[in-house]
Chimera marker file (.cmm) of the C-alpha trace (Angstrom):
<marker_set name="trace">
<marker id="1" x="111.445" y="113.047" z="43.575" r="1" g="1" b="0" radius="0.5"/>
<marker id="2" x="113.341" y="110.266" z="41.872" r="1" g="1" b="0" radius="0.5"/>
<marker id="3" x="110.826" y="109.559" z="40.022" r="1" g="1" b="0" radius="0.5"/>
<marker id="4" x="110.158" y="113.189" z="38.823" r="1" g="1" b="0" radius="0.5"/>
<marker id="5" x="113.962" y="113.227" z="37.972" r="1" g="1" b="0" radius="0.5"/>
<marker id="6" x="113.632" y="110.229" z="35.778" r="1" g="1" b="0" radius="0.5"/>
<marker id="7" x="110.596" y="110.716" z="34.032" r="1" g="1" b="0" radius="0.5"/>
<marker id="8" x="112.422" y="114.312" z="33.035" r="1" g="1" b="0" radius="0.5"/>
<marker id="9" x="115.490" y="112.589" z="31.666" r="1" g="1" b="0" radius="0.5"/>
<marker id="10" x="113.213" y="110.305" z="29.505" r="1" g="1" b="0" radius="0.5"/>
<marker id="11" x="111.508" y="113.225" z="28.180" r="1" g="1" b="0" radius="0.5"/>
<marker id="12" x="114.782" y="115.362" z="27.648" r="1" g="1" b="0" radius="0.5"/>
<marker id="13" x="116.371" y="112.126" z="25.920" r="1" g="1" b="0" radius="0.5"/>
<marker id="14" x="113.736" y="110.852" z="23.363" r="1" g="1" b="0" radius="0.5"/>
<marker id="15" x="113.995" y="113.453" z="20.928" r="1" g="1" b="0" radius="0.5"/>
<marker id="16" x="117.937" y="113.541" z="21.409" r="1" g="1" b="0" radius="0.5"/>
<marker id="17" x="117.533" y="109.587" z="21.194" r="1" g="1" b="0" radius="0.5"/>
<marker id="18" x="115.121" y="109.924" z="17.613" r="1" g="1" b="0" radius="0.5"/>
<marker id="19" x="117.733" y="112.703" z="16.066" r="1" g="1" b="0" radius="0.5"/>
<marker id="20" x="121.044" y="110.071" z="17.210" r="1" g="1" b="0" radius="0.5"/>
<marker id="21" x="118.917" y="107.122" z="14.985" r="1" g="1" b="0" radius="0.5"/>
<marker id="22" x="118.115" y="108.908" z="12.165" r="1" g="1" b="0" radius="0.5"/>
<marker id="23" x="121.910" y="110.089" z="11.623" r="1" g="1" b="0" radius="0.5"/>
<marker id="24" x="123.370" y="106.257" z="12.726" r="1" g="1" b="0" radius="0.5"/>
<marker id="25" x="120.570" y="104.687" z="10.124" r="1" g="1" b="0" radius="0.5"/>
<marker id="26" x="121.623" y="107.312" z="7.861" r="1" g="1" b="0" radius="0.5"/>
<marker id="27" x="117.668" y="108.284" z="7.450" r="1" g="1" b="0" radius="0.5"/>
<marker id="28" x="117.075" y="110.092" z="3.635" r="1" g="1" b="0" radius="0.5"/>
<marker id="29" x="113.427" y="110.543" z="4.017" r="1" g="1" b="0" radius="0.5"/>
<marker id="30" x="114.019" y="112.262" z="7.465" r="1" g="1" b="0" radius="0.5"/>
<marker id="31" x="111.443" y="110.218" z="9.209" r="1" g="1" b="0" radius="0.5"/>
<marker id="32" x="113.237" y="110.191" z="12.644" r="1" g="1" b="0" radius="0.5"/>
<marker id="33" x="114.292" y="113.694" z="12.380" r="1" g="1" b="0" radius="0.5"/>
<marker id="34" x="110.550" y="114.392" z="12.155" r="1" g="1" b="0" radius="0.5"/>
<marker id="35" x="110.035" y="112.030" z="15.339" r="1" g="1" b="0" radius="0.5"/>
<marker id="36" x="112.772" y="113.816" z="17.230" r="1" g="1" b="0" radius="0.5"/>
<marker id="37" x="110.849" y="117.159" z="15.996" r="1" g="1" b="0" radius="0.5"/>
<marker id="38" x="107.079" y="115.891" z="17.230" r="1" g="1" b="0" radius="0.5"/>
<marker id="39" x="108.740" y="114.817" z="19.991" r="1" g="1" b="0" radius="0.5"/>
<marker id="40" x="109.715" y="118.012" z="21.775" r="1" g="1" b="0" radius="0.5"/>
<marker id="41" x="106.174" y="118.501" z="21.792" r="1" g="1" b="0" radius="0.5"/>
<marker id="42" x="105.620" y="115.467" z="23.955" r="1" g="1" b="0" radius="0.5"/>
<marker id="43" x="108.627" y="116.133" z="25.630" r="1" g="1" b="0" radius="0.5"/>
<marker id="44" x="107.464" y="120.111" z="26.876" r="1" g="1" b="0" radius="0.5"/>
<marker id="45" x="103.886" y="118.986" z="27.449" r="1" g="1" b="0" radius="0.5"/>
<marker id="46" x="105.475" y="115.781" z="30.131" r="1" g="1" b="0" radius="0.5"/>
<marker id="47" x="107.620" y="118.883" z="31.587" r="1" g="1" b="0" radius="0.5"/>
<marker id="48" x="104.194" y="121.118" z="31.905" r="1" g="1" b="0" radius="0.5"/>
<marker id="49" x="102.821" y="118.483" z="33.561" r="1" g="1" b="0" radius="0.5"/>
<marker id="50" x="105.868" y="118.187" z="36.247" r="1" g="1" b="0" radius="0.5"/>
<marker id="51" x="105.690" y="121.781" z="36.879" r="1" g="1" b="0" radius="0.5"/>
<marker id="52" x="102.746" y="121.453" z="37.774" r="1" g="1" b="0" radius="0.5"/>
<marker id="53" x="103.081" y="118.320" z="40.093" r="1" g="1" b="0" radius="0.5"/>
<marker id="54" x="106.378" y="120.012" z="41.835" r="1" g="1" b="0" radius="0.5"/>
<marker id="55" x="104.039" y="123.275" z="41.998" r="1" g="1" b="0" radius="0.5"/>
<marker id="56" x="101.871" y="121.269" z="44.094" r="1" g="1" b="0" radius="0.5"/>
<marker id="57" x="104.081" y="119.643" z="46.372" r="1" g="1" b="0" radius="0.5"/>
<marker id="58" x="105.555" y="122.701" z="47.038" r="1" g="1" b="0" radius="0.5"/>
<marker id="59" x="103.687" y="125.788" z="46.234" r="1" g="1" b="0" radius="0.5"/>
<marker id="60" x="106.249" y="127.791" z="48.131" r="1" g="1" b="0" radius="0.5"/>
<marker id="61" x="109.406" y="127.334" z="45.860" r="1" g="1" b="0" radius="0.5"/>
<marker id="62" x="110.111" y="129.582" z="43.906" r="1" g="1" b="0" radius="0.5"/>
<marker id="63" x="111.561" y="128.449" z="40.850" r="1" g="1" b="0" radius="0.5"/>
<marker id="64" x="108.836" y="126.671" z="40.256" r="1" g="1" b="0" radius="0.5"/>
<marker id="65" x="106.682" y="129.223" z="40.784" r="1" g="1" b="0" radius="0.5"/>
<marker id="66" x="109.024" y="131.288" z="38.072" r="1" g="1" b="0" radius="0.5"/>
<marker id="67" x="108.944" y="128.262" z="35.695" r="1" g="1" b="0" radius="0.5"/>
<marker id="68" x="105.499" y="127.870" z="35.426" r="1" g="1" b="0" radius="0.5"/>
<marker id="69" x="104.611" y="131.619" z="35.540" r="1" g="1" b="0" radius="0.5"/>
<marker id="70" x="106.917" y="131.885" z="32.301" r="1" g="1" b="0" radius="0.5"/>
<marker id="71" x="105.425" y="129.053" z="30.832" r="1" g="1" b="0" radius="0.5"/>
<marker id="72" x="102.147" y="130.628" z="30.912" r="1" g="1" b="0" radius="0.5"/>
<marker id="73" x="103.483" y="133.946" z="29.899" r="1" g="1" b="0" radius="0.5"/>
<marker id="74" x="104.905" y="131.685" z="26.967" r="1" g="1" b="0" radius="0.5"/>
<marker id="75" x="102.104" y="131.008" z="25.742" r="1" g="1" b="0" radius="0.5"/>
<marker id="76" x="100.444" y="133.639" z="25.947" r="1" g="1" b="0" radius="0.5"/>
<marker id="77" x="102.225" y="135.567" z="24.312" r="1" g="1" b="0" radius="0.5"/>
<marker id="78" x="102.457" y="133.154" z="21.150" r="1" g="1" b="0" radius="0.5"/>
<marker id="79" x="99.087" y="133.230" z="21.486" r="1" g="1" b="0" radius="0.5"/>
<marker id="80" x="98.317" y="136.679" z="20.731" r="1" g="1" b="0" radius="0.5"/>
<marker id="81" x="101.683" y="136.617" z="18.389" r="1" g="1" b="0" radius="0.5"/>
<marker id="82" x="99.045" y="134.574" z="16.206" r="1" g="1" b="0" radius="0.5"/>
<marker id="83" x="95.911" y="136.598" z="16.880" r="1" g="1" b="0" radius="0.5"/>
<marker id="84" x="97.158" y="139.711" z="17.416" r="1" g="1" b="0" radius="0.5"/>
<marker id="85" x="100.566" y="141.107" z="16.442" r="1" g="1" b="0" radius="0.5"/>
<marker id="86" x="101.912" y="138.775" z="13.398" r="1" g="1" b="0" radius="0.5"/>
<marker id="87" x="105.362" y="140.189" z="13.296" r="1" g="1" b="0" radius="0.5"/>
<marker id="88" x="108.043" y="138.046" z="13.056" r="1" g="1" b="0" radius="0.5"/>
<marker id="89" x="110.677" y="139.453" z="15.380" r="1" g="1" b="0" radius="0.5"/>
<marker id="90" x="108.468" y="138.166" z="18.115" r="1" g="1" b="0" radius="0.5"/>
<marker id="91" x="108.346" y="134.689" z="16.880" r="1" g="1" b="0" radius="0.5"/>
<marker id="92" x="112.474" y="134.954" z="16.681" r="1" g="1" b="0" radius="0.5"/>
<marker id="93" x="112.316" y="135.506" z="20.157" r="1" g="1" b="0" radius="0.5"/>
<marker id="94" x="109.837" y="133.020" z="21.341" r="1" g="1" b="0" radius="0.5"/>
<marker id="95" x="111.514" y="129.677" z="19.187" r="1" g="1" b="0" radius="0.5"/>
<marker id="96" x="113.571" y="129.170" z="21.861" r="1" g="1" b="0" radius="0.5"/>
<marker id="97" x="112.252" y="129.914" z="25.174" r="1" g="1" b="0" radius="0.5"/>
<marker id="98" x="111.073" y="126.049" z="25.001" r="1" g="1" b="0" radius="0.5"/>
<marker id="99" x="114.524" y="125.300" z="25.161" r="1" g="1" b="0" radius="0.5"/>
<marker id="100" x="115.346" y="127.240" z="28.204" r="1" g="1" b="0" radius="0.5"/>
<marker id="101" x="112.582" y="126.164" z="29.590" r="1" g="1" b="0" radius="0.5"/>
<marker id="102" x="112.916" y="122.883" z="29.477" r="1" g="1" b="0" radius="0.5"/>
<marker id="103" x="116.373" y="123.909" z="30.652" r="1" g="1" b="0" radius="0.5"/>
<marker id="104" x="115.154" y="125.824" z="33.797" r="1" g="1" b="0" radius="0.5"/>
<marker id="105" x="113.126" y="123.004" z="34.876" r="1" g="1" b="0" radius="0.5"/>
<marker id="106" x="115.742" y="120.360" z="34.646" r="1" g="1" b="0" radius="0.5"/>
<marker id="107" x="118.066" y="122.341" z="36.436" r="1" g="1" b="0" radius="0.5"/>
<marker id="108" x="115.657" y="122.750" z="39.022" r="1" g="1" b="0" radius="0.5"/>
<marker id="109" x="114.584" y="119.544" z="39.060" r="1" g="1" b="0" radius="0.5"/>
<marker id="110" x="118.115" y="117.953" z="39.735" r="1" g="1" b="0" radius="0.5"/>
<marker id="111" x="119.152" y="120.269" z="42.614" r="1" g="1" b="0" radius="0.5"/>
<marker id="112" x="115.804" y="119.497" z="44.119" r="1" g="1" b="0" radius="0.5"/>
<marker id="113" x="116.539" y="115.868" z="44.041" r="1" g="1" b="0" radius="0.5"/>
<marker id="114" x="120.366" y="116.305" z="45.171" r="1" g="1" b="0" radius="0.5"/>
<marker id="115" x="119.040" y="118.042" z="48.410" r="1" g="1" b="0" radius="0.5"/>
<link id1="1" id2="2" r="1" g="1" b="0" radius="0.2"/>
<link id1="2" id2="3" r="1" g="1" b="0" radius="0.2"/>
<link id1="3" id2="4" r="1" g="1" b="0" radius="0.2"/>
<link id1="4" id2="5" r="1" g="1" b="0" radius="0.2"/>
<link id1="5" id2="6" r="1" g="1" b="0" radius="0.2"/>
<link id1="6" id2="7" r="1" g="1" b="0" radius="0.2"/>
<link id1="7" id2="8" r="1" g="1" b="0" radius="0.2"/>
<link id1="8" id2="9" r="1" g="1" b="0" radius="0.2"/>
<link id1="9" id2="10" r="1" g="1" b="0" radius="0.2"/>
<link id1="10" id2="11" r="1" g="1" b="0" radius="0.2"/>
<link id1="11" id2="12" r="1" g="1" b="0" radius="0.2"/>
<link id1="12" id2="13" r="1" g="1" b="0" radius="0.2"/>
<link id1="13" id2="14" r="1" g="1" b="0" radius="0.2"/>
<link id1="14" id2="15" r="1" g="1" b="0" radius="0.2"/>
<link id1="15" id2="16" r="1" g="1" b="0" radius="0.2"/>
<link id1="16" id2="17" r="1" g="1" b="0" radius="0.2"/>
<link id1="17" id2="18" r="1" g="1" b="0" radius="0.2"/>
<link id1="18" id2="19" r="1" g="1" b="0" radius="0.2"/>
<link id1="19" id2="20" r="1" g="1" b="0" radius="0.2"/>
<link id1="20" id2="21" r="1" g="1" b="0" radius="0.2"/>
<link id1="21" id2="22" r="1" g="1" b="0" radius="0.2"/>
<link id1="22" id2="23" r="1" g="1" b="0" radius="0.2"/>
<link id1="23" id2="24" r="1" g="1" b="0" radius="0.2"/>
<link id1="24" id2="25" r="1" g="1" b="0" radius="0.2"/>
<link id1="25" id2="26" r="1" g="1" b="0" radius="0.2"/>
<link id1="26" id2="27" r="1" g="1" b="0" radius="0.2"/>
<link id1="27" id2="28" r="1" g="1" b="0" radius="0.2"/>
<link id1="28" id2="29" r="1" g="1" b="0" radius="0.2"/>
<link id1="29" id2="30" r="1" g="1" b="0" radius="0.2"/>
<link id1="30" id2="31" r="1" g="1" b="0" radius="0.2"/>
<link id1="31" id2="32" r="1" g="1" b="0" radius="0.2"/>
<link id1="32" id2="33" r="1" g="1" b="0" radius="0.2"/>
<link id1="33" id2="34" r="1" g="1" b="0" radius="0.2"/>
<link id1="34" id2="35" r="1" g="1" b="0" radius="0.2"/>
<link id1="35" id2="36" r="1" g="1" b="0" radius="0.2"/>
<link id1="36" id2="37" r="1" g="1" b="0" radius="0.2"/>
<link id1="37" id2="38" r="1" g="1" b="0" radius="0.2"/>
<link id1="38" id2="39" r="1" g="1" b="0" radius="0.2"/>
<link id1="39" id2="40" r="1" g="1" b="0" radius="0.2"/>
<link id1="40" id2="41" r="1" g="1" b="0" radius="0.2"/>
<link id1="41" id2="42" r="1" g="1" b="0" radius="0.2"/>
<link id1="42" id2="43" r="1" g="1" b="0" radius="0.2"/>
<link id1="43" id2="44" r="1" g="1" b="0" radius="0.2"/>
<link id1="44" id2="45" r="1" g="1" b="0" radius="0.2"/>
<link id1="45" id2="46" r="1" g="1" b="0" radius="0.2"/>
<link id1="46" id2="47" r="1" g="1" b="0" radius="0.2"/>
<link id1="47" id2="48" r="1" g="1" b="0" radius="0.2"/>
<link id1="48" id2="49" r="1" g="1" b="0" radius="0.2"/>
<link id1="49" id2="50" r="1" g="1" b="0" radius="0.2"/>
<link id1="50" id2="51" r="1" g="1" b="0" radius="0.2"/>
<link id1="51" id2="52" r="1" g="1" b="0" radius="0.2"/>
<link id1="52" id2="53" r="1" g="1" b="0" radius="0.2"/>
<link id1="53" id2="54" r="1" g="1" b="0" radius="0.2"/>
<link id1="54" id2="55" r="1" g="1" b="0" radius="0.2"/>
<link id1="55" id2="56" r="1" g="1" b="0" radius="0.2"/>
<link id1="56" id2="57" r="1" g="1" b="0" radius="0.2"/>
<link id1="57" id2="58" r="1" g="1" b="0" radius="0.2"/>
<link id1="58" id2="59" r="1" g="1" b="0" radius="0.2"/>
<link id1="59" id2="60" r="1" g="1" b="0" radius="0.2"/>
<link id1="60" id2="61" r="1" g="1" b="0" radius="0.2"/>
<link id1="61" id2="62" r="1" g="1" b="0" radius="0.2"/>
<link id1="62" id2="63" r="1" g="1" b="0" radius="0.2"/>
<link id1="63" id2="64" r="1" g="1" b="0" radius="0.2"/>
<link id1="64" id2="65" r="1" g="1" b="0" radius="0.2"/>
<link id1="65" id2="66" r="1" g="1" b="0" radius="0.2"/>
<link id1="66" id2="67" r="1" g="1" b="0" radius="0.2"/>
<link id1="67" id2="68" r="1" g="1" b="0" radius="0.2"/>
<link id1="68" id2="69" r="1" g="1" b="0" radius="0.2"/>
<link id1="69" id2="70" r="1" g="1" b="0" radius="0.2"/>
<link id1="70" id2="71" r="1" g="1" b="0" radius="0.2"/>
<link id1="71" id2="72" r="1" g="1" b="0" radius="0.2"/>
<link id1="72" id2="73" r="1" g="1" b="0" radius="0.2"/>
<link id1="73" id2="74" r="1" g="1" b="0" radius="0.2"/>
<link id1="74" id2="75" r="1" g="1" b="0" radius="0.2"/>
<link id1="75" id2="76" r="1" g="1" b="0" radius="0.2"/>
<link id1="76" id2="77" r="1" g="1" b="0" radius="0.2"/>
<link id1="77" id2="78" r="1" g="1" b="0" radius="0.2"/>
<link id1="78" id2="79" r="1" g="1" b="0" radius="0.2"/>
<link id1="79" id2="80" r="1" g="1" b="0" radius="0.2"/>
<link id1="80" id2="81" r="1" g="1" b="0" radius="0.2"/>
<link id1="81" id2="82" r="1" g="1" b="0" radius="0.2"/>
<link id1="82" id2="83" r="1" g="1" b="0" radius="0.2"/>
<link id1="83" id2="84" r="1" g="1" b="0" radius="0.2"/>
<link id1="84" id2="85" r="1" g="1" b="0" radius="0.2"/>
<link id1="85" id2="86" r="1" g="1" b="0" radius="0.2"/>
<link id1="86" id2="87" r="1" g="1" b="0" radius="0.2"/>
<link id1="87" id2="88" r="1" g="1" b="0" radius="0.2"/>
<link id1="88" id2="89" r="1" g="1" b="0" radius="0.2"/>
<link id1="89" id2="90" r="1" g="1" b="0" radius="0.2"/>
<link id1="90" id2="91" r="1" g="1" b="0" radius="0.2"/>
<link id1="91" id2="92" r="1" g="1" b="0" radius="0.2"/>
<link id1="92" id2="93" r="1" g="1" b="0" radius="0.2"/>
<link id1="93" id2="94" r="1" g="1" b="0" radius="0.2"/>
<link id1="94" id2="95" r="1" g="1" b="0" radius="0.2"/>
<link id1="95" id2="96" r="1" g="1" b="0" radius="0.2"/>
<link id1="96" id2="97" r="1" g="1" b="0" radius="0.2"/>
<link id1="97" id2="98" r="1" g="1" b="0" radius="0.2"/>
<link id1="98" id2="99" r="1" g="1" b="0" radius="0.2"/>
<link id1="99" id2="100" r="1" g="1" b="0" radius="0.2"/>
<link id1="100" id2="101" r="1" g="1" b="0" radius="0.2"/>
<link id1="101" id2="102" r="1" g="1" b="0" radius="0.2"/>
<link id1="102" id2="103" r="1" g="1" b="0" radius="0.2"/>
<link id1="103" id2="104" r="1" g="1" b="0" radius="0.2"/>
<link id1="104" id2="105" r="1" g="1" b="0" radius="0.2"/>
<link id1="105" id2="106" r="1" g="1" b="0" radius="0.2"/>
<link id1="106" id2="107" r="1" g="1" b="0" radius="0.2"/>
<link id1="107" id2="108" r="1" g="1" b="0" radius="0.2"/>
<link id1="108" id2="109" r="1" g="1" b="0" radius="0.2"/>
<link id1="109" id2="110" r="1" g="1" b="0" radius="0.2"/>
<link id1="110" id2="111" r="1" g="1" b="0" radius="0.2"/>
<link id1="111" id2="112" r="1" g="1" b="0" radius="0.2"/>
<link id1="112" id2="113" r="1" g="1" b="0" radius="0.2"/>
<link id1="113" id2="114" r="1" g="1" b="0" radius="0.2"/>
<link id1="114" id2="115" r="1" g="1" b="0" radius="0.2"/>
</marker_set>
C-alpha cells in the first residue's frame, strides 16, 4: 500500500511540479505549462491503473468499486458527448470530473494506507 500511496503522489505532483517551473523560469513560450497540461493525462491514466490494482486486491471495497464505476461512466459518457449529443453544456460538466476523480481516489487511497 505504500507503494500505491507513493506512486499516487508522484502522479498528483508532476503536473503541479511542470506548472511551479514554468512560472519560477518565467516560461514565454509556455512549454512547461503544456507539460503540466499533457501531464494530467499521464497522471489520470497511472490513477486508472491503481484503481484497478486496489480493485483487485480488494474487490469488496467500495469506494473503489464507486471510483472506478464513475470512471467508466466518465468516459462513456464523453464518449457519446463526441458521437452522439455534441452540446456543450455536457462538456462543461464533464472538464472537471478528472479532477474529482483524481481527488476521490487519493482520498481513498490515503485512508486506506493510514488503516
Amino acid at each position: 500500500m505504500k507503494t500505491v500511496k507513493i506512486l499516487n503522489a508522484i502522479a498528483i505532483s508532476l503536473p503541479i511540479v511542470l506548472g511551479f517551473i514554468g512560472i519560477g523560469i518565467n516560461d514565454s513560450t509556455g512549454n512547461y505549462f503544456a507539460y503540466a497540461l499533457y501531464s494530467t493525462m499521464l497522471t489520470g491514466f497511472i490513477q486508472v491503473l491503481l484503481g484497478i490494482f486496489l480493485l483487485y486486491n480488494d474487490p469488496k471495497n467500495i469506494a473503489i468499486q464507486l471510483y472506478i464505476a464513475t470512471t467508466l461512466l466518465f468516459f462513456l459518457t464523453w464518449y457519446l458527448e463526441v458521437e452522439l449529443f455534441h452540446t456543450d453544456i455536457l462538456v462543461y460538466i464533464l472538464v472537471p470530473i478528472p479532477l474529482l476523480l483524481a481527488l476521490f481516489l487519493s482520498i481513498v487511497i490515503y485512508k486506506k494506507a493510514s488503516l
